[in-house]
Rosetta silent file (secondary structure, phi, psi, omega in degrees, C-alpha in Angstrom):
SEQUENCE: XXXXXXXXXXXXXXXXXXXXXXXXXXXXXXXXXXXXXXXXXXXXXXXXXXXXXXXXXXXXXXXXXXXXXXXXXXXXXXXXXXXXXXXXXXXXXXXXXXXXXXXXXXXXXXXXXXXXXXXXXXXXXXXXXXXXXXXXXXXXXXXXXXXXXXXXXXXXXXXXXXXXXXXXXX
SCORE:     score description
SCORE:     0.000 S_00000001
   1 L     0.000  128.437  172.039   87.368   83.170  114.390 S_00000001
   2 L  -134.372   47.295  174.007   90.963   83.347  115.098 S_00000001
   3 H   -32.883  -15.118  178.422   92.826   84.877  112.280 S_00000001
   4 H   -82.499  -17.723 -170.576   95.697   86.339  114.526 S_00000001
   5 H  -107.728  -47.027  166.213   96.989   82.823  114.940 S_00000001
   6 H   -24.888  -52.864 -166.903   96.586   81.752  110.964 S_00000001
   7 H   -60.127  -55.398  175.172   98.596   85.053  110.634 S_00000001
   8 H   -39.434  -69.360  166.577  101.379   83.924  113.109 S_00000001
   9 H   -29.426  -71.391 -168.872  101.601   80.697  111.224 S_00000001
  10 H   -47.569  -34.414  179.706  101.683   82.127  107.729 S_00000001
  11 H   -76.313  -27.170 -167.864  104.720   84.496  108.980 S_00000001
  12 H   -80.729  -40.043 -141.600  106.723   81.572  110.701 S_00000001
  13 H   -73.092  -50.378 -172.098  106.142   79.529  107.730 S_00000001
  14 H   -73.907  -28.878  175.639  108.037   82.329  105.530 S_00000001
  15 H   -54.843  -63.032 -169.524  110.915   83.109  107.960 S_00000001
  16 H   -25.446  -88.769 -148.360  111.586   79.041  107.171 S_00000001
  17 H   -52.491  -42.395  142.096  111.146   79.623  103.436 S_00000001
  18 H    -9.845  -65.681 -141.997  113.702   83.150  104.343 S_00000001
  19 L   -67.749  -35.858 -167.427  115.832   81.256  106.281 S_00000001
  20 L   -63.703  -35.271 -172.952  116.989   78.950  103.114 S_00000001
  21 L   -75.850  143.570  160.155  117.921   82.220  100.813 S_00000001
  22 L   -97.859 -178.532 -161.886  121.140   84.060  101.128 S_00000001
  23 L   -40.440  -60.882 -150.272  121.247   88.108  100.694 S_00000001
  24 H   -56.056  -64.529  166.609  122.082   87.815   96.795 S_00000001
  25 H   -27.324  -42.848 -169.237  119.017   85.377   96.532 S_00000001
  26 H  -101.262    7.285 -122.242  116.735   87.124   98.355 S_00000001
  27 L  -161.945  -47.631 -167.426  117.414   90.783   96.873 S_00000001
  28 L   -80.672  155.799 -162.845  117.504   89.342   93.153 S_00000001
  29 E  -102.043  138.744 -173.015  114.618   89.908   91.151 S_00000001
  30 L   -59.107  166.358  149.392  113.984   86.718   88.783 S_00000001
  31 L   -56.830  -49.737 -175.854  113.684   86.932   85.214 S_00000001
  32 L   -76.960  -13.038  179.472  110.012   86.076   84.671 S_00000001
  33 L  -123.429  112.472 -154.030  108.988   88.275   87.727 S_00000001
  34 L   -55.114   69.287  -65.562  108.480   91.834   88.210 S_00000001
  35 L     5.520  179.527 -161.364  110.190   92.107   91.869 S_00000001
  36 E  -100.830  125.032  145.822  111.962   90.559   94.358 S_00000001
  37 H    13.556 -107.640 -179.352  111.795   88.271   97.129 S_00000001
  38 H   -42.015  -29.384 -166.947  112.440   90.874   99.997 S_00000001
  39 H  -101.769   -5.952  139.983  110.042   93.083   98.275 S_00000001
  40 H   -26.467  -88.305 -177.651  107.330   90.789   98.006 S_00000001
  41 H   -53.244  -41.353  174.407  107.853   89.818  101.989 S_00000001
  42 H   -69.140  -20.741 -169.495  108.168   93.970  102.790 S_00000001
  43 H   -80.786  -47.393  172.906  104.550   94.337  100.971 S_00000001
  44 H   -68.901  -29.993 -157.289  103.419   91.900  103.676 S_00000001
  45 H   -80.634  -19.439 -178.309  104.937   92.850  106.553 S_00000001
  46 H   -54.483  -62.568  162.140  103.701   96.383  105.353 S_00000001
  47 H   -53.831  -48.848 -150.952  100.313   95.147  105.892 S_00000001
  48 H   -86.051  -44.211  159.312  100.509   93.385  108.551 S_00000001
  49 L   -53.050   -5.305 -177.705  102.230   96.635  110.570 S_00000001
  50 L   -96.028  -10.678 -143.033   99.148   98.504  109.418 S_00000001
  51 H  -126.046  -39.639  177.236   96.278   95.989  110.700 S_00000001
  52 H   -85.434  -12.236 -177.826   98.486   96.583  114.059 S_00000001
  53 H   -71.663  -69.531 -173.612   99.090  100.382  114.142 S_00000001
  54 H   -47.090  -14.365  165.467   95.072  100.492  113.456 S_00000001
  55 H   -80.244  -20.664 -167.002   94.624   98.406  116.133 S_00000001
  56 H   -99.678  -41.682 -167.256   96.400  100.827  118.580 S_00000001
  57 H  -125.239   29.394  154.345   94.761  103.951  116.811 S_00000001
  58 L    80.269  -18.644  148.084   91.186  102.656  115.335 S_00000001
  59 E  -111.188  100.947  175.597   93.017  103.473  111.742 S_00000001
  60 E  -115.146  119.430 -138.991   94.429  101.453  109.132 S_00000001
  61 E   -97.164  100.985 -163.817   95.999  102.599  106.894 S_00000001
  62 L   -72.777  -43.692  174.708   97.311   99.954  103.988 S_00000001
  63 L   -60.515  -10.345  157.122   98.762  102.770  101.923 S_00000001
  64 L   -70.745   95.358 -176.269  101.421  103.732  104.637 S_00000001
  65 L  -137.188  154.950  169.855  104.505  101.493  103.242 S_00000001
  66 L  -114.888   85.855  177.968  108.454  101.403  103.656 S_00000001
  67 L   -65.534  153.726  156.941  109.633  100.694  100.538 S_00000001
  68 L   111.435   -1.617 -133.346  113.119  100.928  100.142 S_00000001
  69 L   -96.860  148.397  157.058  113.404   99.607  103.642 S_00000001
  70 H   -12.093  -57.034 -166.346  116.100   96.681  104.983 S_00000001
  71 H   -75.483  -10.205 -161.388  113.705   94.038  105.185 S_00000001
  72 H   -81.765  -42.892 -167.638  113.431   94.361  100.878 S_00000001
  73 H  -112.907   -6.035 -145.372  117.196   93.290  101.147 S_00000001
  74 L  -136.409   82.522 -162.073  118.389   91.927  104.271 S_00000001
  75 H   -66.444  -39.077  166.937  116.470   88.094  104.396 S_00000001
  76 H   -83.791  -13.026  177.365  117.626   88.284  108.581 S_00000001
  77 H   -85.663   -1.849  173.749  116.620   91.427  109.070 S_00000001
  78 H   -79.638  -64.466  154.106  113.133   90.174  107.769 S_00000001
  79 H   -18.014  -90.322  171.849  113.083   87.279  109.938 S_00000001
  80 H    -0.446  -97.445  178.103  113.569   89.936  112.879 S_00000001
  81 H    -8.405  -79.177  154.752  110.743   91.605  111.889 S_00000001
  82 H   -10.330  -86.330 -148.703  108.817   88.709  111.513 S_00000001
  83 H   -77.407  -30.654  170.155  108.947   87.719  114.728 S_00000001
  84 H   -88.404   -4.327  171.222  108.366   91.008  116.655 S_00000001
  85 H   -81.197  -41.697  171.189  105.092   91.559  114.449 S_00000001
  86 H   -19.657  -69.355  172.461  104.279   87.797  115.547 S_00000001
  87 H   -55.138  -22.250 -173.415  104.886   89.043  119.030 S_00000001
  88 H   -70.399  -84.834  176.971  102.711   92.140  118.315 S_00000001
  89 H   -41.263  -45.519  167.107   99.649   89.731  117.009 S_00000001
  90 L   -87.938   26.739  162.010   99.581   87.638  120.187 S_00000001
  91 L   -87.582   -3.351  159.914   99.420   90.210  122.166 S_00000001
  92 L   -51.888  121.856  155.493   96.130   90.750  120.650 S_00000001
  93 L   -59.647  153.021  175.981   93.038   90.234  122.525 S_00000001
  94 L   -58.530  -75.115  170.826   90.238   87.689  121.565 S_00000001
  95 H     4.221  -52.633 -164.526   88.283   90.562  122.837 S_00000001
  96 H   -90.722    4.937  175.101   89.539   93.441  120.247 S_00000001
  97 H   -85.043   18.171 -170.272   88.340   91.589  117.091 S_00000001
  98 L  -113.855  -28.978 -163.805   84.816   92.924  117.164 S_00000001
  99 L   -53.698   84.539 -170.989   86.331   96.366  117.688 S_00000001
 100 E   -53.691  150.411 -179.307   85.518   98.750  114.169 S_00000001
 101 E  -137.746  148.731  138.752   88.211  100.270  112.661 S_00000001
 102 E   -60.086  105.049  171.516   88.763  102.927  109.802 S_00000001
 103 E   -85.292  150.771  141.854   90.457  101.369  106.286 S_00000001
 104 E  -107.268   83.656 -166.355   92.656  103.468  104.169 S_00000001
 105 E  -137.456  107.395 -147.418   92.967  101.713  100.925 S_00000001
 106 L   -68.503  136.558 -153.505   94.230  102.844   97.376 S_00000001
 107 L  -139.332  -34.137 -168.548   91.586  100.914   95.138 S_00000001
 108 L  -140.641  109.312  176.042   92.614  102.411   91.867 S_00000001
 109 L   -43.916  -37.200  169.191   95.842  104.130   90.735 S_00000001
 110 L   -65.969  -23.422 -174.853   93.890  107.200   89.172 S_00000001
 111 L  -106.204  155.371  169.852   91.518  107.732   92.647 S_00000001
 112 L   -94.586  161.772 -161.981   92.370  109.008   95.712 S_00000001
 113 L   -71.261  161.259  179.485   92.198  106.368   98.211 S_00000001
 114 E  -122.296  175.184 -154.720   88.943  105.347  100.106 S_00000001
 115 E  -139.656  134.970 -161.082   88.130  105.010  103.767 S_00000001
 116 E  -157.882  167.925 -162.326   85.660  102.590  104.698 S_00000001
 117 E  -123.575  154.122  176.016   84.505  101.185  108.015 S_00000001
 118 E  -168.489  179.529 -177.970   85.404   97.419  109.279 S_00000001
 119 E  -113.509  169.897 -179.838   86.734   95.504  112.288 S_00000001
 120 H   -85.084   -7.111  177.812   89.856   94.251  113.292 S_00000001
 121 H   -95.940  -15.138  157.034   89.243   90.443  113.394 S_00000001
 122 H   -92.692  -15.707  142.233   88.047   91.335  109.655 S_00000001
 123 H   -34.562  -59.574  171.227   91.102   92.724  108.687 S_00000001
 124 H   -91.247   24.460  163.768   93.179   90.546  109.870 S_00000001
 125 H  -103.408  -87.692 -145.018   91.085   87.841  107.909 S_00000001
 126 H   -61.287  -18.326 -166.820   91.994   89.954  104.903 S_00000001
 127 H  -104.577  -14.258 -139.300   95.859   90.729  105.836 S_00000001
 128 H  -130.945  -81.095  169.472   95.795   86.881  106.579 S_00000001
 129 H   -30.670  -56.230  162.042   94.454   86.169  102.935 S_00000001
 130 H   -82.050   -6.654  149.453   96.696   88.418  101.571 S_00000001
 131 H   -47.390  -43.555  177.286   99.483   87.358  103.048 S_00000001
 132 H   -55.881  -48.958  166.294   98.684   83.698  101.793 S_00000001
 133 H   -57.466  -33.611 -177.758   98.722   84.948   98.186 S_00000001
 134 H   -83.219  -36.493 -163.013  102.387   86.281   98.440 S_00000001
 135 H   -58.478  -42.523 -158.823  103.597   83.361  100.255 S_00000001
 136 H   -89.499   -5.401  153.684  102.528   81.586   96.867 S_00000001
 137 H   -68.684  -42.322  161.094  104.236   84.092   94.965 S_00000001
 138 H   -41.129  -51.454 -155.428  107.135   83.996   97.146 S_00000001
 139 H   -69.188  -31.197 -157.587  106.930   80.036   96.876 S_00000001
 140 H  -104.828  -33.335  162.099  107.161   80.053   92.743 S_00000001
 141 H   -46.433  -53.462 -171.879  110.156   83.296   92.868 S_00000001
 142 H   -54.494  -69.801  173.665  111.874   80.740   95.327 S_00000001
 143 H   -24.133  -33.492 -162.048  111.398   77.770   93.115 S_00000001
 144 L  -116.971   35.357  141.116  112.674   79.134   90.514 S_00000001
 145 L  -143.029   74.805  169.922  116.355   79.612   91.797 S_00000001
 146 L    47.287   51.478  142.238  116.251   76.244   93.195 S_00000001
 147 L   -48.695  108.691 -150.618  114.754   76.496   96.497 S_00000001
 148 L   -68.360  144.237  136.520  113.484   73.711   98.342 S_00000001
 149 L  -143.667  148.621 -179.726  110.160   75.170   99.647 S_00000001
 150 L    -1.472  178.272 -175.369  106.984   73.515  101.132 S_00000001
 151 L  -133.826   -9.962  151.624  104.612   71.519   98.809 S_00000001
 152 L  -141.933   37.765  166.780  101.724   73.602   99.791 S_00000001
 153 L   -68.244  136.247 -149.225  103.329   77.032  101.473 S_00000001
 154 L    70.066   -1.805 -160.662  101.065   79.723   99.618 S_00000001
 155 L   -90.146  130.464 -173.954   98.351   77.500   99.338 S_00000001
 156 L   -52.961  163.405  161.369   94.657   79.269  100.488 S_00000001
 157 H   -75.077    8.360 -165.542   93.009   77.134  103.322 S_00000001
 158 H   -86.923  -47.658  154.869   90.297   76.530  101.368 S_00000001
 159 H  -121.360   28.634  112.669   92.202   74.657   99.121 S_00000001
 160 H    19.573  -89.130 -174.153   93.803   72.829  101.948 S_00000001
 161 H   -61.284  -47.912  177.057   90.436   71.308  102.617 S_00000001
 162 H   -36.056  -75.230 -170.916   89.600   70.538   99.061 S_00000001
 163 H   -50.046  -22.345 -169.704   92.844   68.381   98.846 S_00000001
 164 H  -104.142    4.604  154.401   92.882   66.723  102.372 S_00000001
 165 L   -67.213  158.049 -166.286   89.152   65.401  101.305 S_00000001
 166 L   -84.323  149.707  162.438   88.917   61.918  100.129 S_00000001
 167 H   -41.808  -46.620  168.102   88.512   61.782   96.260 S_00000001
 168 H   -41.589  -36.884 -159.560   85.019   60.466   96.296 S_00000001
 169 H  -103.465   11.093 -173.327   84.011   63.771   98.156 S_00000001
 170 L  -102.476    0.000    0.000   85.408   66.399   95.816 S_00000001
């Protein structure tokens, strides 16, 4: 399993899909959708700095977020970002994905958060999943102030594979 390099993908793919928006673009929140662009892309990047902190200190903690933060408004300063978390994930060892970790993860709005035990190569299957889902939120927010973006950016791998099977086999 090599989920650090899915993840790498999934982030270059959205700096592209970034690169096409200006500030105004990226910052405005659509009609039909409860946030923005940028804040969409900081809720991943959120995650994705967490599945690497926890990697340095054995805890990660998903509820540790910077809202409010640059990357929410600033489509290059996301990119940035991007690219030094990128750098972060292959700096991962093969090695450290069997390694257990401590989650921290708000489950309920009404509960205090729960703590649970998992590894980092499962995590970053899950930060890798979720990530996939906002790209296809990102992808239909884009769309819909004319953006060109991919024909299947957001799309799960799973159904990837459905679609690249021949019709007979679905």
């Amino acid at each position: 399993m090599r989920p650090e390099l899915t993840l790498i993908e999934l982030l270059t793919d959205q700096a592209a899909v970034l690169d096409g928006l200006t500030p105004a673009e990226y910052a405005r929140r659509p009609e039909s959708h409860p946030c923005t662009v940028g804040q969409q892309v900081r809720h991943c990047l959120d995650h994705v700095t967490a599945v690497l902190e926890g990697a340095v200190t054995g805890r990660i903690d998903y509820e540790t977020r910077e809202r409010g933060s640059v990357v929410e408004t600033d489509p290059v300063a996301a990119i940035g970002a991007m690219k030094r978390l990128a750098g972060r994930i292959a700096a991962l060892r093969h090695a450290d994905l069997d390694r257990p970790v401590r989650v921290v993860e708000r489950v309920s709005p009404v509960r205090e958060p729960v703590e649970s035990g998992s590894t980092l190569g499962r995590e970053l299957a899950f930060v890798t999943s979720h990530t996939t889902h906002h790209n296809a939120l990102i992808a239909v927010m884009a769309r819909s102030i004319g953006q060109t973006v991919p024909e299947r950016f957001g799309y799960g791998a799973s159904t990837i594979v459905f679609l690249d099977r021949p019709a007979c086999a679905r």
